[in-house]
C-alpha distance (Angstrom), angle and dihedral (degrees) to the residues before:
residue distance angle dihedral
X1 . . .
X2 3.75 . .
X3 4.20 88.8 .
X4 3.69 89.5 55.2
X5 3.87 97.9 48.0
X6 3.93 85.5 52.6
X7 3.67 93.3 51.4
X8 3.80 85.4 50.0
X9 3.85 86.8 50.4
X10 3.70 96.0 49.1
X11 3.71 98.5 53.8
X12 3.47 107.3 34.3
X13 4.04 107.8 15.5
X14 3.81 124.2 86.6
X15 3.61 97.9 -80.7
X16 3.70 90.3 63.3
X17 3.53 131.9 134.8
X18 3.86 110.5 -107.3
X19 3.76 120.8 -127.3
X20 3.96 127.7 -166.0
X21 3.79 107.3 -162.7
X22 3.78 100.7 -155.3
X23 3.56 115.7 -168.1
X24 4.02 110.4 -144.3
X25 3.92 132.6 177.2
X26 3.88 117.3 -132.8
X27 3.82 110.6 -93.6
X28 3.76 87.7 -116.8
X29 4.12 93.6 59.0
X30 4.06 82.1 48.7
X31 3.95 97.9 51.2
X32 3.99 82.0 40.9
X33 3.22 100.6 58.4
X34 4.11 92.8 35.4
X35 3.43 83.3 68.1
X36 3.64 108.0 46.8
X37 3.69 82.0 53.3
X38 3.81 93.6 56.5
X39 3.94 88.2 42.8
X40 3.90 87.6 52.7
X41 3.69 94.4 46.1
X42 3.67 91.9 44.9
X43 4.00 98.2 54.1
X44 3.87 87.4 45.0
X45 3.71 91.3 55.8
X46 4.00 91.0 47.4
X47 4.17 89.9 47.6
X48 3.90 84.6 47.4
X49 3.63 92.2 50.9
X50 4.10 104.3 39.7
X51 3.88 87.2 32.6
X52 3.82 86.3 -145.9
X53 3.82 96.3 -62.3
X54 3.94 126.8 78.7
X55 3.40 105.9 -85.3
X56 4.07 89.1 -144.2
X57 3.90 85.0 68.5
X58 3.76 95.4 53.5
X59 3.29 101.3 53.5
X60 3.73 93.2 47.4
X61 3.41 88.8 49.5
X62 3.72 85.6 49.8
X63 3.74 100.9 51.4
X64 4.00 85.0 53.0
X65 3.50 87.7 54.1
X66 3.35 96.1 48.6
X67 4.06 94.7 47.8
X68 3.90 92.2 52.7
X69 4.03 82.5 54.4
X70 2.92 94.3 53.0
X71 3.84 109.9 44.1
X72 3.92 77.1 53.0
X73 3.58 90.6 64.6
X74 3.26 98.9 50.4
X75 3.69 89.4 52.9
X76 3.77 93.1 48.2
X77 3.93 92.8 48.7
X78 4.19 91.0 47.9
X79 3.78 86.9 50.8
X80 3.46 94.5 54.8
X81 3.43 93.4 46.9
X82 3.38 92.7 55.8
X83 3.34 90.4 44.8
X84 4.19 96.9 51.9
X85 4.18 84.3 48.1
X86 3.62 87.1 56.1
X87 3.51 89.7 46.0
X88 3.63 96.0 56.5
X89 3.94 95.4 44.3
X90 3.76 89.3 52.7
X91 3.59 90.7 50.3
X92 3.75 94.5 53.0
X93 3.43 86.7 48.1
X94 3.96 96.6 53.3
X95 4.21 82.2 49.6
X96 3.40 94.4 59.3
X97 3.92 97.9 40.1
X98 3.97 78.1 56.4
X99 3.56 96.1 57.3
X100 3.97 96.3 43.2
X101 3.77 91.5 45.1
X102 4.55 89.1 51.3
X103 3.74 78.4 51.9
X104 3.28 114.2 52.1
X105 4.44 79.9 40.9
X106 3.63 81.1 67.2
X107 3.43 104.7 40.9
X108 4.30 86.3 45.8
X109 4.22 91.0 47.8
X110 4.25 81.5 44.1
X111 3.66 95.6 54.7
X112 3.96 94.5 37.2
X113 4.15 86.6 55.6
X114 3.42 88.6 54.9
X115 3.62 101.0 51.5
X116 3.61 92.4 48.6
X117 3.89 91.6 50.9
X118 4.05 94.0 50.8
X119 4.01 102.8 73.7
């Protein structure tokens, strides 16, 4: 009995060798799955970047875009100018209606002092 107590002893007691049980994958599972990772992060950087269309096509479509904007602008901006020229005649004009209209006010309020003053 005492042999099989000291068996006992000597594998599960305190004097016992200790064991780590390490689980590990093949190295052929880790280089497989390395590169399904690296195939996966490749063909969501190349959706990312096309964005599901041909990327020649947007940016034609793009540079269209942008012309039509921009012939627009131009438009817009020579309107305005033509606009702010106007502007500036009309308001010339308004000055000078001003200053004709004063007159003739004085030249009316002249003329009406000297009918009053005649009888």
């Amino acid at each position: 009995m005492k042999p099989v107590r000291r068996n006992i002893r000597r594998h599960f007691g305190l004097t016992a060798k200790q064991v780590a049980v390490r689980s590990r994958r093949p190295w052929y599972f880790q280089w497989a799955i390395a590169a399904l990772f690296v195939a996966v992060g490749y063909l969501v950087a190349y959706w990312q970047l096309t964005g599901g269309e041909n990327v020649v096509a947007k940016l034609r479509q793009a540079t269209l875009e942008n012309q039509s904007l921009q012939t627009k602008f131009i438009q817009v901006e020579q309107q305005l100018k033509i606009e702010q020229a106007s502007q500036t005649n009309l308001n010339e004009e308004l000055k000078l209606v001003h200053d004709e209209n004063i007159k003739l006010k004085e030249d009316l309020l002249f003329y009406k002092n000297m009918v009053r003053q005649k009888p």
